[in-house]
GUKOLNU-161475 format. One line per field, with one value per residue: residue in one letter; y, z, x of N, C-alpha, C, CB in turn. Coordinates in nm, 4 decimals, always signed. Each point is the difference from the previous one (the first is absolute). Glycine has a CB too. Layout:
r [A | ...] .
nv [Y | ...] .
nw [Z | ...] .
nu [X | ...] .
cav [Y | ...] .
caw [Z | ...] .
cau [X | ...] .
cv [Y | ...] .
cw [Z | ...] .
cu [X | ...] .
cbv [Y | ...] .
cbw [Z | ...] .
cbu [X | ...] .
END
This chain:
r [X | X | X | X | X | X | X | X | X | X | X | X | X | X | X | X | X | X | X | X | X | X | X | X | X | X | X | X | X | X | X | X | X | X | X | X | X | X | X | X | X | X | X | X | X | X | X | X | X | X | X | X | X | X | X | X | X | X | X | X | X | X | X | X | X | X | X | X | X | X | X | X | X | X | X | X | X | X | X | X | X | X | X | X | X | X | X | X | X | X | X | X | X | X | X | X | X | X | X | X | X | X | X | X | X | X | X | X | X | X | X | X | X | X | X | X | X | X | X | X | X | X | X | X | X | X | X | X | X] .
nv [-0.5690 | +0.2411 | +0.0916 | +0.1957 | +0.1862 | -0.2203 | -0.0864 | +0.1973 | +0.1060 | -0.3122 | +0.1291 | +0.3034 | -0.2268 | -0.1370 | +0.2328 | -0.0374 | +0.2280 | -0.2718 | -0.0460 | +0.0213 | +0.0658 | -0.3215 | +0.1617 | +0.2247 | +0.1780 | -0.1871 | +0.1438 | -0.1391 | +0.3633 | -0.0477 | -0.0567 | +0.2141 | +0.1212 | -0.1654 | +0.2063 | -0.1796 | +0.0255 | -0.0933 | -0.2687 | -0.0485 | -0.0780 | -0.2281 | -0.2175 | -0.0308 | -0.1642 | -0.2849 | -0.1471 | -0.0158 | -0.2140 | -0.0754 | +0.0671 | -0.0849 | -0.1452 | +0.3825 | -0.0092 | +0.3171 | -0.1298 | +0.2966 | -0.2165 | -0.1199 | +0.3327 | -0.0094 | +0.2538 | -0.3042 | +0.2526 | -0.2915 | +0.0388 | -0.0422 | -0.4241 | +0.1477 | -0.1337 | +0.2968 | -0.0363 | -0.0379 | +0.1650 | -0.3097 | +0.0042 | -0.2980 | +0.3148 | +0.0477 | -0.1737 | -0.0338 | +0.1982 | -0.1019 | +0.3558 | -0.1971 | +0.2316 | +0.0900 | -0.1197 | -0.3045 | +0.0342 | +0.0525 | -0.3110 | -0.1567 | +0.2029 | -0.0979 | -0.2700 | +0.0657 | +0.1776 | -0.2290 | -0.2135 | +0.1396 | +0.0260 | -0.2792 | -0.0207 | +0.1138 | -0.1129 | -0.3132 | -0.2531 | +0.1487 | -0.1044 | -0.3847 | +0.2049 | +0.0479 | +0.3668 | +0.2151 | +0.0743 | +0.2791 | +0.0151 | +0.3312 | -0.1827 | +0.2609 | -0.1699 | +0.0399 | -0.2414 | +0.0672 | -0.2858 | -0.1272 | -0.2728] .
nw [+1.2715 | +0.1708 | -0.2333 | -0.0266 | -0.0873 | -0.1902 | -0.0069 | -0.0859 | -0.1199 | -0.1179 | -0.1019 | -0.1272 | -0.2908 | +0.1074 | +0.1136 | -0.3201 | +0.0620 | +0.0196 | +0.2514 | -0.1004 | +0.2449 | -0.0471 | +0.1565 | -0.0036 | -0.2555 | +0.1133 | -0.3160 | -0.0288 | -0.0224 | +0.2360 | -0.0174 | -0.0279 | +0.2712 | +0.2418 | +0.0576 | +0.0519 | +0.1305 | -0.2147 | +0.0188 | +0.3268 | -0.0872 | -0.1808 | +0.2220 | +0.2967 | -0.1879 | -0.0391 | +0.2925 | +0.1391 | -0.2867 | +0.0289 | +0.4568 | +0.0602 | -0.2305 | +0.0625 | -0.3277 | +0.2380 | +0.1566 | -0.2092 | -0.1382 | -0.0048 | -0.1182 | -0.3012 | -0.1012 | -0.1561 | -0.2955 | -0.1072 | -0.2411 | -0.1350 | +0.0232 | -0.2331 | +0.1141 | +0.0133 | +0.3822 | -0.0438 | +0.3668 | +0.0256 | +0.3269 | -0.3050 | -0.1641 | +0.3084 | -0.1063 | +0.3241 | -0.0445 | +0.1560 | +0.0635 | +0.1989 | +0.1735 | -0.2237 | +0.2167 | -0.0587 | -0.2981 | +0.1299 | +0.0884 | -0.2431 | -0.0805 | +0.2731 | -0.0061 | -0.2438 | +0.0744 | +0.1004 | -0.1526 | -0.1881 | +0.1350 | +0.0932 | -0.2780 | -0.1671 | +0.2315 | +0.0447 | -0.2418 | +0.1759 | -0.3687 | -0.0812 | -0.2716 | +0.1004 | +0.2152 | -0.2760 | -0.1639 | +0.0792 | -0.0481 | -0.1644 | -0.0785 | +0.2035 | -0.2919 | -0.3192 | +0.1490 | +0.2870 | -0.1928 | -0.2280 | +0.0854] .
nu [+1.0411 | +0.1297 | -0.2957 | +0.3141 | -0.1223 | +0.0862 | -0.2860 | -0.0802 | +0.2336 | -0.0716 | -0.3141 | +0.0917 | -0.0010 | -0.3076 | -0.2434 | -0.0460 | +0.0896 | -0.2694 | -0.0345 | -0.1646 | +0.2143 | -0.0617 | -0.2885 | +0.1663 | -0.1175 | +0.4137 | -0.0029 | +0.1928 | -0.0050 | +0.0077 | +0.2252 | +0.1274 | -0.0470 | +0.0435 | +0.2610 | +0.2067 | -0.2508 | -0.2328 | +0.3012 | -0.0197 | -0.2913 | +0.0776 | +0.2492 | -0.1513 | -0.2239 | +0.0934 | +0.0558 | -0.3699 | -0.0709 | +0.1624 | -0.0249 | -0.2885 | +0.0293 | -0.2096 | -0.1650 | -0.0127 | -0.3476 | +0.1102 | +0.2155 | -0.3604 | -0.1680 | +0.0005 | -0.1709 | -0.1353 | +0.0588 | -0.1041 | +0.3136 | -0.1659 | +0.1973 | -0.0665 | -0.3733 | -0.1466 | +0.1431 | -0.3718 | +0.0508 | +0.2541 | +0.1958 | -0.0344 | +0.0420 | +0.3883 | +0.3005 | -0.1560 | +0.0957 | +0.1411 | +0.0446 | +0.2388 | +0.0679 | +0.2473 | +0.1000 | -0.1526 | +0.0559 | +0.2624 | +0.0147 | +0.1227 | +0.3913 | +0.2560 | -0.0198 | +0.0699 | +0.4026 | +0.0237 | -0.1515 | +0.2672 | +0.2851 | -0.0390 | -0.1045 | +0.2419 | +0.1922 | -0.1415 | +0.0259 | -0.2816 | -0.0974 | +0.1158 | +0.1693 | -0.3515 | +0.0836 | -0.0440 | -0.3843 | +0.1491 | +0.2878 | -0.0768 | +0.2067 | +0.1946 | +0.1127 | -0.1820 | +0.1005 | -0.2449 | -0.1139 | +0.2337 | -0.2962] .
cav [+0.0860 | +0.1775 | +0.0884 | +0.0915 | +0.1440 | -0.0831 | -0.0548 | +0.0820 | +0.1015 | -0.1172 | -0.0632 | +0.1383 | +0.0165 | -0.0823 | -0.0203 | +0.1469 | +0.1762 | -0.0135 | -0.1081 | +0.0830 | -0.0355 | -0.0797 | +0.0485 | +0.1297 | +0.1144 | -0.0404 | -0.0289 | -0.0325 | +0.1360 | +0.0175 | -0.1178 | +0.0774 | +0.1385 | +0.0275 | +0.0216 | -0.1219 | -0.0519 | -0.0817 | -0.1164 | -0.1007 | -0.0590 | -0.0853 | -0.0962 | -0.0484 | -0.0225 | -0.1033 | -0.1319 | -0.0351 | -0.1121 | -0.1709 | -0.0554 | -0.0798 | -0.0742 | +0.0721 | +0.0848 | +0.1109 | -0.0436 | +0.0549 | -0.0395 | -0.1450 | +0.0016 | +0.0446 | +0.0364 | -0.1001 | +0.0456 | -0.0472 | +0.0743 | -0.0451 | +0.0168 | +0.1516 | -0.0345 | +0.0249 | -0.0751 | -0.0512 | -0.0245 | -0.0959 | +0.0390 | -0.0313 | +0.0907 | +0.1106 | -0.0603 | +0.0812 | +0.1048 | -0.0118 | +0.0767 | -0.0127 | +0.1212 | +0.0353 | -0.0387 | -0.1196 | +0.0028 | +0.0626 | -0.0909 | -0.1763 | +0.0149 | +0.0225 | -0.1850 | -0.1163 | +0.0318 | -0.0712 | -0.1784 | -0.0435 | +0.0131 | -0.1623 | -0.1134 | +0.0302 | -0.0244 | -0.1162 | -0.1421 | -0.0676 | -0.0345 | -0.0873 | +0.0433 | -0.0086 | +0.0689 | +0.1423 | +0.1311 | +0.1093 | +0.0395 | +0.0846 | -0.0740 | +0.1056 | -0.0457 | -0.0777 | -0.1788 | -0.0165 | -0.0858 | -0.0572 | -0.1874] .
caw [-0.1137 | +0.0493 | -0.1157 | +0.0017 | -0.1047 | -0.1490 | -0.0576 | -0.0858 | -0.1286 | -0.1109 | -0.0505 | -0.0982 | -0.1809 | -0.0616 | +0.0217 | -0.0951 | +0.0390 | -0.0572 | +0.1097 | +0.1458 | +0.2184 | +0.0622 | +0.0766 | +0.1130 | -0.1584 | -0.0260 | -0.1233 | +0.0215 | -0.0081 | +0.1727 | +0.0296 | -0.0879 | +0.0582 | +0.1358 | +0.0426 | +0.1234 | +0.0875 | -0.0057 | -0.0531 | +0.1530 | +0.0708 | -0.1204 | +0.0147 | +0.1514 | -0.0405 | -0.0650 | +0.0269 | +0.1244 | -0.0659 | -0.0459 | +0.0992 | +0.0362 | -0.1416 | +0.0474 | -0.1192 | -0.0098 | -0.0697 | -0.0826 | -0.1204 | -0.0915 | -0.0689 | -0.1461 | -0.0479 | -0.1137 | -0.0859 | -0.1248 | -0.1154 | -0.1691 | -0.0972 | -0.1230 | -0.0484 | +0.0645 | +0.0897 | -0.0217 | +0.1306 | +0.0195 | +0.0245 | -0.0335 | -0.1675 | +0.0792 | +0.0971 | +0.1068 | +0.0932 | +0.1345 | +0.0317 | +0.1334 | +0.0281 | -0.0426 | +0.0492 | +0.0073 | -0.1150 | +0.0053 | +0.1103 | -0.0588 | -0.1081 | +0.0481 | +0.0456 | -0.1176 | -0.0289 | +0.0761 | -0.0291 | -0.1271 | +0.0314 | +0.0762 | -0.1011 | -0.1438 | +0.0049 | +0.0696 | -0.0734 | +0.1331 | -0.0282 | -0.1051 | -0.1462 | -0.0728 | +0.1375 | +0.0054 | -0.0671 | +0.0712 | +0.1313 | -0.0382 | +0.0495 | +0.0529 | -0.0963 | -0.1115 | -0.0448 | +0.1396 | +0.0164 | -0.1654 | -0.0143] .
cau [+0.0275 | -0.0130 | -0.0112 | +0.0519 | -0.0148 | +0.0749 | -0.0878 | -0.0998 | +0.0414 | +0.0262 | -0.1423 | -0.0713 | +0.0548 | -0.0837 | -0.1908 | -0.0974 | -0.0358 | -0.1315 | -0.1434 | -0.1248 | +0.0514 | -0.0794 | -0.0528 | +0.0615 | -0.0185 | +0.1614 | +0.0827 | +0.1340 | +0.0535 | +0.0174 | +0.0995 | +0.1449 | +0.0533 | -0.0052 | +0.1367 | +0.0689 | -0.0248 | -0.1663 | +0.0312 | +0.0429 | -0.1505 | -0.0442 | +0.0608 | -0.0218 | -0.1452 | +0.0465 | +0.1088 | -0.0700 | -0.0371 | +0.0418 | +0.0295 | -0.1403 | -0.0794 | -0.0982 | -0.0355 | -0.0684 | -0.1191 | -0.0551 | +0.0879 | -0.0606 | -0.0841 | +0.0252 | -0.1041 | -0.0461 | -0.1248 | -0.1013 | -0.0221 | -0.1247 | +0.1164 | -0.0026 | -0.1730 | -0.1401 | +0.0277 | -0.1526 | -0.0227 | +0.0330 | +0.1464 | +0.1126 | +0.0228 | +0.0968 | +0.1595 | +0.0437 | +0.1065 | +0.0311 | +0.0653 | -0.0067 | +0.0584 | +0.1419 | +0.0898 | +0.0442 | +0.0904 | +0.0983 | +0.0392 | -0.0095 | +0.0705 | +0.0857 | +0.0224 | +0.0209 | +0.1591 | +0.1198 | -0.0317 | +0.0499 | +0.1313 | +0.0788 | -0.0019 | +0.1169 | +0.1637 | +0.0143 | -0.1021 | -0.0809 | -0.1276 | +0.0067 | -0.0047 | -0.1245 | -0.0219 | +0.0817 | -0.0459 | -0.0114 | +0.1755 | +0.1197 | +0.1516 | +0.0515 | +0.1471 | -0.0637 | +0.0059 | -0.0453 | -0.0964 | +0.0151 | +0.0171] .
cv [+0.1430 | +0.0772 | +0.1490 | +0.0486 | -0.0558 | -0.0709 | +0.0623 | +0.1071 | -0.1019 | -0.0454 | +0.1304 | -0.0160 | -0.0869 | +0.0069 | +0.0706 | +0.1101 | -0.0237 | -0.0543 | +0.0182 | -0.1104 | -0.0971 | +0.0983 | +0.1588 | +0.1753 | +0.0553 | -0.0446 | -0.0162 | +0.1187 | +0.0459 | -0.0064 | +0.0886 | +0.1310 | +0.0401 | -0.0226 | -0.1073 | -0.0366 | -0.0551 | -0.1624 | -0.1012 | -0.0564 | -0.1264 | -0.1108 | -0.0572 | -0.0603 | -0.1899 | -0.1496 | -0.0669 | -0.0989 | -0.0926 | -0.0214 | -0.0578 | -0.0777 | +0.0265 | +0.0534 | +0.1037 | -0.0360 | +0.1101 | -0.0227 | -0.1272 | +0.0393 | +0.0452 | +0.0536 | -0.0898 | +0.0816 | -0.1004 | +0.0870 | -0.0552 | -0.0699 | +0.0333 | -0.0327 | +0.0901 | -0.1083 | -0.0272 | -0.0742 | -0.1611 | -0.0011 | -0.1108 | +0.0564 | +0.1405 | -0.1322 | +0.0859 | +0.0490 | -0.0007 | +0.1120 | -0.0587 | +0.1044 | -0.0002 | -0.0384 | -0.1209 | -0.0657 | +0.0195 | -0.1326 | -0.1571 | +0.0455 | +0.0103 | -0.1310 | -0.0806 | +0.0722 | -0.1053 | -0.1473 | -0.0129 | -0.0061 | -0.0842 | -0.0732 | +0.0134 | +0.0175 | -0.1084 | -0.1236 | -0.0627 | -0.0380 | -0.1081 | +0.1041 | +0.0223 | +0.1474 | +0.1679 | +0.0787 | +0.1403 | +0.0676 | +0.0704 | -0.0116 | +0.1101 | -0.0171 | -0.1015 | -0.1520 | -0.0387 | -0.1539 | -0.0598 | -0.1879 | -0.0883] .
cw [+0.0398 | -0.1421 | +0.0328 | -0.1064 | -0.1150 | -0.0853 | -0.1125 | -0.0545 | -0.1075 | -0.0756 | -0.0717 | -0.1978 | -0.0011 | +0.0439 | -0.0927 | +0.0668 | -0.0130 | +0.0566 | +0.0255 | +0.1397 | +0.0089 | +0.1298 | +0.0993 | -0.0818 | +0.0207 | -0.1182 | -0.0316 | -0.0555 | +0.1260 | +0.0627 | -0.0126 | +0.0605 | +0.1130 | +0.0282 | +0.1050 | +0.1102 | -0.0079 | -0.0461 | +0.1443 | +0.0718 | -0.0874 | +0.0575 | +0.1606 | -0.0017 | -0.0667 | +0.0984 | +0.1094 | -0.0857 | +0.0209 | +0.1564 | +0.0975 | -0.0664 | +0.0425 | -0.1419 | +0.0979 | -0.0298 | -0.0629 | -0.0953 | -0.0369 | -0.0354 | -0.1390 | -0.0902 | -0.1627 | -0.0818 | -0.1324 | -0.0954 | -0.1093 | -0.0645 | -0.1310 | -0.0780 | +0.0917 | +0.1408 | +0.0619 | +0.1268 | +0.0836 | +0.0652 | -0.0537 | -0.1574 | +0.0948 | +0.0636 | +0.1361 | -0.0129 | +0.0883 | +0.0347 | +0.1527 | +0.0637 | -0.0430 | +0.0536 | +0.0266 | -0.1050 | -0.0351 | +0.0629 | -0.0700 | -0.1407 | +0.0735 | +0.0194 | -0.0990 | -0.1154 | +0.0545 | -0.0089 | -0.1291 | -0.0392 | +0.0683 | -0.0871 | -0.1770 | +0.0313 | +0.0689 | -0.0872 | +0.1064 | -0.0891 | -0.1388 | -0.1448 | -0.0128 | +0.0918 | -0.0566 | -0.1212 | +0.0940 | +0.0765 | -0.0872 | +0.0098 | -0.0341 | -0.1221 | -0.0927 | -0.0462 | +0.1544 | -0.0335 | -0.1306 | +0.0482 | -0.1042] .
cu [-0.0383 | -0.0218 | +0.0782 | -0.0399 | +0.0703 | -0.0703 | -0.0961 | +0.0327 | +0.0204 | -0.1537 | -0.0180 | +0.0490 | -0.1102 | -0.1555 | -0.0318 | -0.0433 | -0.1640 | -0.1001 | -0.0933 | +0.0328 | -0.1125 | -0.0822 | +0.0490 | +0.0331 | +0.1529 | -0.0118 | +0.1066 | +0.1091 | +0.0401 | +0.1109 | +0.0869 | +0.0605 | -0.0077 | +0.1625 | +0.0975 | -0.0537 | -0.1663 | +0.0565 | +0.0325 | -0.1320 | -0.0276 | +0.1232 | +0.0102 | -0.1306 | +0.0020 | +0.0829 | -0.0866 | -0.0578 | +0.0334 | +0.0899 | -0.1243 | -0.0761 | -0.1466 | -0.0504 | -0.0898 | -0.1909 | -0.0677 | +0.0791 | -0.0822 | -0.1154 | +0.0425 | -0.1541 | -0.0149 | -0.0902 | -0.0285 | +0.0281 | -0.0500 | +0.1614 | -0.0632 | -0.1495 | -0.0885 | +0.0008 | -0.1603 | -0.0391 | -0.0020 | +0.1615 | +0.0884 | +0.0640 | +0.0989 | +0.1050 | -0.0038 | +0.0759 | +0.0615 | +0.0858 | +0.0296 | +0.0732 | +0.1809 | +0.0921 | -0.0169 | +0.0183 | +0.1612 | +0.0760 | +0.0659 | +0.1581 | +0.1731 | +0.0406 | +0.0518 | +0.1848 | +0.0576 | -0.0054 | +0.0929 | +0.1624 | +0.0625 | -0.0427 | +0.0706 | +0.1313 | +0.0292 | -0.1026 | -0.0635 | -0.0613 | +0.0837 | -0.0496 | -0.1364 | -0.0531 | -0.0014 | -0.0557 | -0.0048 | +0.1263 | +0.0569 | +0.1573 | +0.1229 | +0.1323 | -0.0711 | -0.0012 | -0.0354 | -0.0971 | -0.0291 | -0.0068 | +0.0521] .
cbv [-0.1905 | -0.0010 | -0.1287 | -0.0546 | +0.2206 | -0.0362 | -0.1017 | -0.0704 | +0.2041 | -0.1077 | -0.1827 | +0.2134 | +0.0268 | -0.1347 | -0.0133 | -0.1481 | +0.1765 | -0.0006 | -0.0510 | +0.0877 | +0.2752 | -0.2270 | -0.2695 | -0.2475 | +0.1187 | -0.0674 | +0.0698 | -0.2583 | +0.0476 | -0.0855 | -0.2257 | -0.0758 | +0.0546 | -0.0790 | +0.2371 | +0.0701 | +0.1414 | +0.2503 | +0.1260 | +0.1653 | +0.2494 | +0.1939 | +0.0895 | +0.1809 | +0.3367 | +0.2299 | +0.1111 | +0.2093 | +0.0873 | -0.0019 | +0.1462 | +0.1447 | -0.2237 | +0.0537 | -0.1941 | +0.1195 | -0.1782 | +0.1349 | +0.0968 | -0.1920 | +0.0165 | -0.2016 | +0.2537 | -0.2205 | +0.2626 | -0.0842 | +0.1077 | +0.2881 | -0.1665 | +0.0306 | -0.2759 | +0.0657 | +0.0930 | -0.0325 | +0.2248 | -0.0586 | +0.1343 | -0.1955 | -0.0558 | +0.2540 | -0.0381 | -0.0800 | +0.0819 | -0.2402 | +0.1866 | -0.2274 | +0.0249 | +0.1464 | +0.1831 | +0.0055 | +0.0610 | +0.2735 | +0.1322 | -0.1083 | +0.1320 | +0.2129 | -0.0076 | -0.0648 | +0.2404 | +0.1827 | -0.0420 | +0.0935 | +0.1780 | -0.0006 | -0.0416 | +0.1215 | +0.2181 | +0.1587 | -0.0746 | +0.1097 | +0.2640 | -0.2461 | -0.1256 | -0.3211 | -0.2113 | -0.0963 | -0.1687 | -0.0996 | -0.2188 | +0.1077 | -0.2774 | +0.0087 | +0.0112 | +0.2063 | -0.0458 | +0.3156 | +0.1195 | +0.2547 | +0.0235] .
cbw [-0.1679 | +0.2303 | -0.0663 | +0.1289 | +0.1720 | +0.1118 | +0.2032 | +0.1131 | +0.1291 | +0.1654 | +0.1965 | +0.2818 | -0.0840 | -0.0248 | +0.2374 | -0.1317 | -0.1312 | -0.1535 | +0.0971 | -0.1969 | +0.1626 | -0.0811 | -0.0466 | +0.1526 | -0.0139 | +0.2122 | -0.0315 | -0.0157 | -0.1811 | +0.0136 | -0.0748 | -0.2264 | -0.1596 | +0.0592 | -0.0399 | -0.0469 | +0.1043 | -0.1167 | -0.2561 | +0.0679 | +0.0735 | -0.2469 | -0.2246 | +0.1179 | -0.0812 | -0.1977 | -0.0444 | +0.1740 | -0.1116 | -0.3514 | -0.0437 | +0.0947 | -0.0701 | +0.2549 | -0.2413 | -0.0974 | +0.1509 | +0.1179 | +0.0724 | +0.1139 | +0.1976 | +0.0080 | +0.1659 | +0.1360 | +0.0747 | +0.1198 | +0.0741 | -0.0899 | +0.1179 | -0.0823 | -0.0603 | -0.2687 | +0.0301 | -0.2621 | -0.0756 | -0.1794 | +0.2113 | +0.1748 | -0.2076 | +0.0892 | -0.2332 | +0.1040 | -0.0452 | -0.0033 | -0.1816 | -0.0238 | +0.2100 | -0.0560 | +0.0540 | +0.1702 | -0.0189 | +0.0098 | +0.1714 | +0.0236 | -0.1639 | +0.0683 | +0.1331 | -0.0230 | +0.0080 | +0.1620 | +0.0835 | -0.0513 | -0.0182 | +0.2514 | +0.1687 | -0.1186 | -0.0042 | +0.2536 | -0.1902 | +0.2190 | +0.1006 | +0.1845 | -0.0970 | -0.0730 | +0.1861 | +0.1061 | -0.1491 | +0.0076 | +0.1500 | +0.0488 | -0.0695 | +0.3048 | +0.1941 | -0.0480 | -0.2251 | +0.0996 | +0.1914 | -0.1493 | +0.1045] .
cbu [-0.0401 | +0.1954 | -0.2441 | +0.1481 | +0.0138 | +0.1711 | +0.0412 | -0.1347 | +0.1320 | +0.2295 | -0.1180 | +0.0527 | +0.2927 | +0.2107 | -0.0614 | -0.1068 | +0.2404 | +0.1020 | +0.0900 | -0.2827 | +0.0809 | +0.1773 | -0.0626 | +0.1612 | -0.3110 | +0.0888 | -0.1110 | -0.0876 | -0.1333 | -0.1739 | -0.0706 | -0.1052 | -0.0354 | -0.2758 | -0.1125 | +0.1740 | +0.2117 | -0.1979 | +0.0968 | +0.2194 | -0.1252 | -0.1085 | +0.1040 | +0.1351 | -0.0494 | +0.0145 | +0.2688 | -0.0400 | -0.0234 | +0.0469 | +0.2063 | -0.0097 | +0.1774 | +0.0963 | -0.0022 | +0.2766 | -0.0241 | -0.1117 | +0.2574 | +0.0926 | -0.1301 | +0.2297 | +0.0234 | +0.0110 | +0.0584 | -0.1903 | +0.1490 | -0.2675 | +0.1574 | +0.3213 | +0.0310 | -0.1420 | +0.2756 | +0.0208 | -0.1205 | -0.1938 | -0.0566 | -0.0744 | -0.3267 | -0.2088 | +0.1928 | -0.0553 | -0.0885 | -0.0242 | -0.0876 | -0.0307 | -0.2153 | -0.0628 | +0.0484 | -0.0790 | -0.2095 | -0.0884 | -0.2173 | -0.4090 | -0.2396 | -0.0532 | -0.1952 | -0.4006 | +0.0093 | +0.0073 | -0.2932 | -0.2273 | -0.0424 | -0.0044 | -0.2346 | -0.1561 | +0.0546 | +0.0569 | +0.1548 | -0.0161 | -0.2115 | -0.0571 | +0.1918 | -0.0467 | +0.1470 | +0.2351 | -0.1453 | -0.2217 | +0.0859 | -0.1767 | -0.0861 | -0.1047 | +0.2255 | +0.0436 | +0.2288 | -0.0046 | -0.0810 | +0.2162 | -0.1770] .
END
């Protein structure tokens, strides 16, 4: 599976502006506005990945915070939810994947009827029973 620029102009409409970055303090603002030839890096970046099935080992770290939930949290972390910020572009990366995963599996009957929550289906009687 080769990633292209198309890809990722096709993903931008849909990342939030609102995120917070992960370790690196890349925002998907960032993303959006990087030019052609920074994007070719990023998609040469991206494809070396999934052609080595390598991740970046600074794409697997993250930053974990402890938030209060809306009670007196009385210095107890089971009274906070986690956070997980992870980094951007391997966000950029998986969302891209999980596009195209979704774009074969919704125009093709690969997943048993009980299989197919979450599929955005391409043709509406496709996965009519």
């Amino acid at each position: 599976m080769e990633i292209t620029i198309d890809d990722i102009i096709n993903i931008f409409p849909k990342l939030s502006r609102r995120k917070a970055p992960g370790p690196s303090k890349i925002t998907n603002e960032d993303l959006i506005h990087l030019d052609t030839y920074a994007l070719n890096i990023l998609i040469i970046l991206i494809n070396k990945c999934l052609q080595l099935e390598i991740i970046p080992t600074k794409w697997k770290e993250a930053l974990l915070f402890p938030i209060p939930k809306p009670h007196d949290w009385n210095s107890k972390l089971s009274n906070t939810r986690p956070i997980t910020l992870l980094e951007t572009p391997r966000k950029l990366m998986v969302s891209i994947i999980s596009n195209k995963l979704n774009n074969i599996l919704s125009s093709h009957i690969i997943l048993q009827p009980n299989n197919r929550a979450g599929i955005d289906y391409l043709s509406s009687n496709l996965y009519e029973s």
